[in-house]
TIMI-272840 format. One record per residue (C-alpha): residue in three letters; x, y, z. Coordinates in steps of 0.5 Angstrom, whole numbers, padded with zeros to 4 digits, always signed. Layout:
ALAXYZ
...
***
This chain:
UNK+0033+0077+0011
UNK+0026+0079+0010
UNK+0021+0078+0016
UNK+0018+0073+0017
UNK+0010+0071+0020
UNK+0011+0066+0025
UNK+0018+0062+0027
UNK+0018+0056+0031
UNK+0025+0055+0035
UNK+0028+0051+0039
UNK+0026+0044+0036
UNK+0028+0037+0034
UNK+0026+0039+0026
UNK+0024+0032+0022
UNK+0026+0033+0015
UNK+0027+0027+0009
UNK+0034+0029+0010
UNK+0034+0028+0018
UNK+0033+0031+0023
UNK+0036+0037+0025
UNK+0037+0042+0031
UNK+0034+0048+0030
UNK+0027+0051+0027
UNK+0022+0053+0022
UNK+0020+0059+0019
UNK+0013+0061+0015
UNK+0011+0067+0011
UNK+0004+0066+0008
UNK+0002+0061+0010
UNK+0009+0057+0007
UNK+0015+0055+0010
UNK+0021+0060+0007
UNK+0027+0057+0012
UNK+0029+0050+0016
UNK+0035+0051+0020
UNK+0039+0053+0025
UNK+0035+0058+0029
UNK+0041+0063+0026
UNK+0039+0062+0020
UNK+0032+0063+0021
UNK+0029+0071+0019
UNK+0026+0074+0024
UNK+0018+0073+0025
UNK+0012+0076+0028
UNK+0011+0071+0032
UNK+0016+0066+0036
UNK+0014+0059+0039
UNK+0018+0056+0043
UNK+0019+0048+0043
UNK+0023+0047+0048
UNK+0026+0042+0046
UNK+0020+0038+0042
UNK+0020+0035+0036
UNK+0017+0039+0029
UNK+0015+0034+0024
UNK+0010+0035+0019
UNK+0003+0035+0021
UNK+0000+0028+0019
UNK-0005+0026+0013
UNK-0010+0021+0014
UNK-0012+0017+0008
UNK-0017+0015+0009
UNK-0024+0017+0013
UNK-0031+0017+0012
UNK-0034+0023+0013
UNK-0042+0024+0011
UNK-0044+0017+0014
UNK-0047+0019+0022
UNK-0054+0016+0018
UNK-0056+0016+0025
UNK-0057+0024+0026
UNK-0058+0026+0018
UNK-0061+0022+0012
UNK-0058+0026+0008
UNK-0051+0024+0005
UNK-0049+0032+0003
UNK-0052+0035+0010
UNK-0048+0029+0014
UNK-0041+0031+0010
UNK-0042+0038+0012
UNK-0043+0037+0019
UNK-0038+0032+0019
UNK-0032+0036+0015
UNK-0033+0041+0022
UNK-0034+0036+0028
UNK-0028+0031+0026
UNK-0023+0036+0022
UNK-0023+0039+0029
UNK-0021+0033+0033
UNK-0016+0032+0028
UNK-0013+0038+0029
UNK-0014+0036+0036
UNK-0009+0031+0034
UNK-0004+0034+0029
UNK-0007+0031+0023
UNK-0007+0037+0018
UNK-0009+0034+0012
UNK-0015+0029+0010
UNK-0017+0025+0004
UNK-0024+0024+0005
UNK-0029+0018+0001
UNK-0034+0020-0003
UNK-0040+0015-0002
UNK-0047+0015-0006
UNK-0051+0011-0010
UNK-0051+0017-0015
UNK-0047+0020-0019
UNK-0041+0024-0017
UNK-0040+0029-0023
UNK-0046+0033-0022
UNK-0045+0034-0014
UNK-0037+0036-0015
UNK-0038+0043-0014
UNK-0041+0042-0007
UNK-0035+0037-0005
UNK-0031+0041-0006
UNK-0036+0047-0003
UNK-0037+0044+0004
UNK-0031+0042+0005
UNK-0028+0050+0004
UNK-0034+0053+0007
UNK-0034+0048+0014
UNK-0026+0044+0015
UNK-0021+0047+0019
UNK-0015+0043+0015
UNK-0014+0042+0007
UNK-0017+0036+0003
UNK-0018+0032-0002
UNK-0022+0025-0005
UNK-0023+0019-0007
UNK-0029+0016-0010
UNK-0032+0009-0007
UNK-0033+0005-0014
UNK-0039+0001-0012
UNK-0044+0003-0018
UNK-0043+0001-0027
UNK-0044+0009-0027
UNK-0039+0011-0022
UNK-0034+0006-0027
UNK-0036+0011-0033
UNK-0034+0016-0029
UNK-0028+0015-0027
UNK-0024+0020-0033
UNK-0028+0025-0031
UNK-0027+0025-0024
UNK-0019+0025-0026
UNK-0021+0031-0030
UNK-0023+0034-0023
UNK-0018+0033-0020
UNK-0020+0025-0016
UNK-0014+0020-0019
UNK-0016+0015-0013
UNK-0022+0010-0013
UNK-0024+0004-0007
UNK-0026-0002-0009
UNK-0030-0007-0003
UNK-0028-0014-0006
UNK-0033-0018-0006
UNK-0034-0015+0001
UNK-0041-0011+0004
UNK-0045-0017+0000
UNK-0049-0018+0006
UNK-0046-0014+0012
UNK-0048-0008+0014
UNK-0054-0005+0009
UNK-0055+0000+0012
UNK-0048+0004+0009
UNK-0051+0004+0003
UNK-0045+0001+0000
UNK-0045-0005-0006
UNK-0039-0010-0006
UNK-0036-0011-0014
UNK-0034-0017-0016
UNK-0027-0020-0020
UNK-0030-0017-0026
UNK-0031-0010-0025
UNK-0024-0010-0021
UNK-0022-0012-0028
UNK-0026-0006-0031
UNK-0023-0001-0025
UNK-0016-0003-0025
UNK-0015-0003-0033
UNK-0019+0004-0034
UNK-0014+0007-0028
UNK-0008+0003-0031
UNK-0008+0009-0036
UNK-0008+0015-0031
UNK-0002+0018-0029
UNK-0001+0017-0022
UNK-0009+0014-0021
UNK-0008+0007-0015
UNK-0014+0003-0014
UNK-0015+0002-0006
UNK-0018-0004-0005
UNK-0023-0007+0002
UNK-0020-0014+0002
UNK-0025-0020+0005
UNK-0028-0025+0002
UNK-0035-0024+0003
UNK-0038-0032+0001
UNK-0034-0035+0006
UNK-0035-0030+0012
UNK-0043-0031+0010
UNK-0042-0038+0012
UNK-0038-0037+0017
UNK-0043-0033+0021
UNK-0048-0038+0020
UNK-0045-0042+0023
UNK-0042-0038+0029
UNK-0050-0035+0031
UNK-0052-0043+0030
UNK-0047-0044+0036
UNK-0049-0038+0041
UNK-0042-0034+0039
UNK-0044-0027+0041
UNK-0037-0025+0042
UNK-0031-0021+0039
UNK-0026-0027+0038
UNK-0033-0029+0034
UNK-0033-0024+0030
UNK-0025-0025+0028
UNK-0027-0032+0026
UNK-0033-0030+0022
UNK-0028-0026+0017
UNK-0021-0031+0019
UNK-0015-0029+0015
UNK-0015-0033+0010
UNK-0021-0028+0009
UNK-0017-0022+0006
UNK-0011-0026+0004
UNK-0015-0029-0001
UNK-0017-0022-0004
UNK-0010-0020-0003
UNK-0008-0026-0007
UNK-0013-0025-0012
UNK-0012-0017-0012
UNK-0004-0018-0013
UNK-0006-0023-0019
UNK-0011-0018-0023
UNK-0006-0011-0021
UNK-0001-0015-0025
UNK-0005-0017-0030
UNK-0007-0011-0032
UNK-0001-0007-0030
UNK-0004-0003-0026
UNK-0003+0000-0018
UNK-0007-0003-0012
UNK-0007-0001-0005
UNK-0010-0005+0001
UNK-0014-0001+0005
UNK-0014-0003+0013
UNK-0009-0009+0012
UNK-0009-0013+0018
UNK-0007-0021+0018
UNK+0000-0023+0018
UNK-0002-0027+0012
UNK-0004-0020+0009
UNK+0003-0018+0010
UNK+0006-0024+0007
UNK+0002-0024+0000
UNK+0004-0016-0001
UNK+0012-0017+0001
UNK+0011-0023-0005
UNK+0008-0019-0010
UNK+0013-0013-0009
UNK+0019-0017-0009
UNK+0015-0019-0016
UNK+0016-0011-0018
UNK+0009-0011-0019
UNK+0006-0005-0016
UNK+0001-0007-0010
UNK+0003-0003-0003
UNK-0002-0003+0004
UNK-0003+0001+0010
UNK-0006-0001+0017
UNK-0010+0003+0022
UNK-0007+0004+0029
UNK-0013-0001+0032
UNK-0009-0007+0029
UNK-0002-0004+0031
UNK-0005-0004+0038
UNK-0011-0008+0040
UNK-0012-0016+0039
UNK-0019-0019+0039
UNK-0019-0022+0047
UNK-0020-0015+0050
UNK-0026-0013+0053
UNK-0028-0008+0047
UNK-0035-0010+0046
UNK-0038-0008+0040
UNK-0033-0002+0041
UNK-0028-0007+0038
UNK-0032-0009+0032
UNK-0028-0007+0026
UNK-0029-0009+0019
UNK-0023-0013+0018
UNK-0023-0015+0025
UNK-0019-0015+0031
UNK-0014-0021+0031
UNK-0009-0025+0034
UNK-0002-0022+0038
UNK+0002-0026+0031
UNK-0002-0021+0026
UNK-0001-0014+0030
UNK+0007-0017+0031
UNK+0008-0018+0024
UNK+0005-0012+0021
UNK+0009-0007+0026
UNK+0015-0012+0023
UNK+0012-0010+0015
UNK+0012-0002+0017
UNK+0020-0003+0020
UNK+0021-0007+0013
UNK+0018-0003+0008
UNK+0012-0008+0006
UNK+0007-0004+0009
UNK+0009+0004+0008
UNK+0003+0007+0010
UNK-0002+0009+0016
UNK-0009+0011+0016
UNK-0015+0011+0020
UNK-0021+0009+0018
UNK-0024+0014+0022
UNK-0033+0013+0021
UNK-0037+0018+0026
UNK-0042+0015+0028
UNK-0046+0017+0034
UNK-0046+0012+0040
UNK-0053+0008+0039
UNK-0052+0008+0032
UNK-0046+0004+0032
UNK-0049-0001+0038
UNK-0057-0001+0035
UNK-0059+0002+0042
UNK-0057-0004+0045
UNK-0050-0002+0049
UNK-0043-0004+0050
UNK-0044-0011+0050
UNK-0050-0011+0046
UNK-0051-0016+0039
UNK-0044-0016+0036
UNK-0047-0019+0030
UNK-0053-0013+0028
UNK-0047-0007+0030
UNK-0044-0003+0026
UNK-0037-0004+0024
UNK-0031+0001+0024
UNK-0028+0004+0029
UNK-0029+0012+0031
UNK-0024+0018+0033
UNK-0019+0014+0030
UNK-0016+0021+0027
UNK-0017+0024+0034
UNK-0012+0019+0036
UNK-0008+0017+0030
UNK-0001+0021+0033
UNK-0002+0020+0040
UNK-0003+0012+0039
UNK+0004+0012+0033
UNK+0008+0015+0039
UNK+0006+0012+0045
UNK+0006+0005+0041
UNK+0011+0006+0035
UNK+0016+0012+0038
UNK+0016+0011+0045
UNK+0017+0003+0045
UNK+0022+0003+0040
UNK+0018-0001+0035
UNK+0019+0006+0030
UNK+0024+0011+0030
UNK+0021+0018+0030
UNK+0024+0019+0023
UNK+0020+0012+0020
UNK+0014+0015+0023
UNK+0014+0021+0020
UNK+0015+0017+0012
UNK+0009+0013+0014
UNK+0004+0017+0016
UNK+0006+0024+0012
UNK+0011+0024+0007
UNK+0009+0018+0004
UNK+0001+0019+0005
UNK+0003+0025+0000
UNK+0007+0022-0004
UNK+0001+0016-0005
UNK-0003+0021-0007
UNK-0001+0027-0011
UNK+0000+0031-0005
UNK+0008+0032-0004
UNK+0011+0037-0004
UNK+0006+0041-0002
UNK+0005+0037+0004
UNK+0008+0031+0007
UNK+0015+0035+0010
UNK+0018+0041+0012
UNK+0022+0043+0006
UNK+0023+0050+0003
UNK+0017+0052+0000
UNK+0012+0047+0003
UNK+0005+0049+0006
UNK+0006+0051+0013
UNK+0003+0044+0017
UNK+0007+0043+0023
UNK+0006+0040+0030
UNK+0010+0041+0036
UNK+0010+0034+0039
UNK+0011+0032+0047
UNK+0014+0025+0048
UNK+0013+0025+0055
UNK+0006+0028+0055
UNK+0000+0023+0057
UNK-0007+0022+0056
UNK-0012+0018+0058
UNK-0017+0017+0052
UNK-0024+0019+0056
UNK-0030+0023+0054
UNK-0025+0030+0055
UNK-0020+0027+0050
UNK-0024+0028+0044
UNK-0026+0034+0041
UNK-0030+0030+0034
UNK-0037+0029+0034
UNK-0038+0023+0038
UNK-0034+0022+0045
UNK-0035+0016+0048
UNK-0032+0009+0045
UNK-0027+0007+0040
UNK-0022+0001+0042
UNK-0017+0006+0046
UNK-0023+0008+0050
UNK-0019+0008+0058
UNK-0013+0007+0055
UNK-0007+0012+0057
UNK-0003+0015+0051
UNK+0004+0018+0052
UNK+0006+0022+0047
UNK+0002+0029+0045
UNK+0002+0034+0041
UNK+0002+0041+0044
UNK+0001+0045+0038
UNK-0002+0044+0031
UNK-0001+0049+0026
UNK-0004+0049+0019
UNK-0002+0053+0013
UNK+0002+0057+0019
UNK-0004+0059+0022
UNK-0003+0057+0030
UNK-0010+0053+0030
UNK-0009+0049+0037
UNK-0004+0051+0042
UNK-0004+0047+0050
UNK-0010+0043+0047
UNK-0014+0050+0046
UNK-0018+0051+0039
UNK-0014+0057+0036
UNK-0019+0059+0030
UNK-0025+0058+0027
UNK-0027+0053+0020
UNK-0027+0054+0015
UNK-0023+0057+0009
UNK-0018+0052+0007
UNK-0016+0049+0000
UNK-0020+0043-0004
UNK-0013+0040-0007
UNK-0015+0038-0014
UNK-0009+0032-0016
UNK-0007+0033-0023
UNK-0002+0029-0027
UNK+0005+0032-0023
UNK+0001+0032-0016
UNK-0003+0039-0013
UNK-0001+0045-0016
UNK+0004+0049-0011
***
């Protein structure tokens, strides 16, 4: 048998098939053996997992790297700066793959050397993109993107009318949704991912909550209430169905939203969800502040409920993060924690840093989710989505070699030391203790954090271009 680089031992091996006593080997930064440690080659390096369980490294779906507008004007330096900074928080954490919205007003095409460039050059993990769809000229470009390898495309219906103008992001109306979601409809493997809130009734809900003093985070829910997304969603359905095309709910976060999706699947059309760890785990009568204000909002016990019971049924089969670096006055308007809730940033941050951490302490540990369950939504089926399994996703044979060693028993308080992003200091689980941690990270079977230590330097990793059957193994 020949030896093999490195080899993990010791383990409660999370495989598609189960999970299984034993170990994994790599060789070249591929998996070459799972099994019994027996039947596992011999290896330059061994780790001892003392029981822990190996599951696949986590992909986050969803992250807006190049947004930190706060230090850096420009789009293209804020991206460089974030692949670094947040790639390495979420290596920290046990995600090793990420894919990454591309956001400008201008054309993508021209610019595509330097996206896959500045990821190459400053990320400690593979990644691949989407493109945000806000522009007429970011719709005709959307067969060429196909041809570089992008075959996903976020549309904000009808949201970011009015709110945040800053973010540079414009919404679409029903009409363009058509226009997108009949061009992906002829793509192999193309899905259309859609903001869900509606923006004309959040505008005069917000009227009509400023005129009545409210400066709270319960408001801000009230401002955007479900019926907001659900009629999106609704509207989304209608409109995937009509054009036999595939839609995906970004952040989906209302109970109604889950009802809508569970009804259109039972149609057989093609409309799947994810929702972030901040819903799984916070409502809107907590003391967050604007640190809590997420677009969609916070809700109610009912809505976070109903979505762990989408994820144990099937309804909701994905998990992302939402992750948006911005730096801490940005996000608050240099007004603090409780300053103006209605001028503040939406989106949560760290969110990568802490996406494994939260699924084990409140998924795993509380018996909401298996350890297996777990696994499917936020790795194998994130790959599956789009494009990137079996290359990866799982621990199979021939697989690229991202794996973490995970303590269920091991705590953390998320505090300023807990992150390793660009900006410690807030997210909605500031303070909170979470149980279940990653003691090692391993990307293409190169030990990059081990015992909370960074390993490696950035740099060197792949731009996963998705074609017709997936990423080329």
């Amino acid at each position: 048998m020949t030896r093999a680089d490195l080899r993990v031992v010791d383990a409660r091996v999370v495989t598609p098939s189960g999970t299984l006593p034993g170990g994994v080997a790599a060789t070249d930064g591929r998996i070459v053996a799972v099994g019994t440690e027996t039947n596992l080659p011999d290896a330059d390096r061994e780790i001892d997992a003392e029981g822990n369980y190996l599951i696949p490294g986590f992909i986050d779906p969803h992250v807006h790297w190049g947004l930190s507008r706060y230090e850096f004007e420009d789009y293209h330096e804020g991206l460089a700066h974030d692949f670094e900074t947040e790639t390495r928080g979420a290596v920290h954490g046990g995600v090793t793959t990420v894919v990454n919205f591309l956001l400008q007003r201008e054309p993508y095409l021209p610019d595509m050397d330097f996206f896959r460039e500045v990821g190459r050059e400053n990320s400690y993990i593979d990644f691949a993109y989407h493109a945000i769809v806000h522009q007429d000229h970011h719709v005709e470009e959307i067969e060429g993107l196909v041809d570089e390898g992008i075959r996903s495309f976020k549309v904000f219906f009808n949201w970011y009318k009015h709110a945040s103008p800053e973010l540079g992001i414009d919404h679409s109306d029903a009409g363009r949704v058509y226009q997108v979601l009949d061009t992906v409809s002829d793509v192999n493997g193309g899905v259309v991912m859609f903001h869900a809130e509606n923006e004309d009734l959040a505008y005069e809900r917000r009227q009509e909550l400023k005129e009545e003093g409210r400066n709270d985070l319960e408001a801000w829910t009230e401002a955007s209430p479900n019926v907001a997304e659900a009629m999106q969603i609704e509207q989304i359905g209608r409109l995937t169905e009509y054009t036999d095309s595939r839609a995906y709910i970004v952040h989906m976060s209302t109970a109604e939203g889950v009802d809508v999706c569970e009804r259109f699947q039972d149609r057989g059309i093609n409309l799947h969800a994810e929702t972030l760890p901040a819903f799984l785990a916070h409502t809107n009568d907590e003391d967050l502040g604007v640190w809590g204000k997420i677009s969609p909002p916070l809700r109610k016990e009912r809505s976070k409920t109903r979505l762990w019971e989408g994820l144990r049924t099937g309804v909701v089969d994905y998990l992302g993060t939402d992750h948006c670096p911005h730096k801490i006055e940005f996000k608050e308007k240099d007004e603090g924690k409780y300053g103006d809730m209605w001028d503040a940033i939406p989106g949560d941050n760290n969110g990568i840093e802490y996406f494994l951490p939260v699924m084990m302490s409140e998924g795993v540990n509380e018996n909401r989710l298996s350890m297996e369950r777990v696994v499917e939504v936020c790795a194998e089926n994130n790959a599956k989505r789009w494009g990137l399994y079996p290359r990866k996703g799982a621990l199979v044979e021939g697989a690229d070699a991202d794996m973490v060693i995970v303590d269920l028993e091991k705590r953390r308080t998320v505090d300023d030391e807990f992150y390793h992003t660009m900006e410690p200091g807030y997210s909605t689980f500031h303070s909170d203790e979470l149980t279940g941690l990653p003691t090692h990270t391993i990307v293409g079977g190169e030990v990059v954090v081990e015992d909370d230590e960074l390993q490696v330097e950035p740099g060197d990793r792949e731009y996963l271009p998705r074609g017709e059957n997936g990423v080329p193994m």
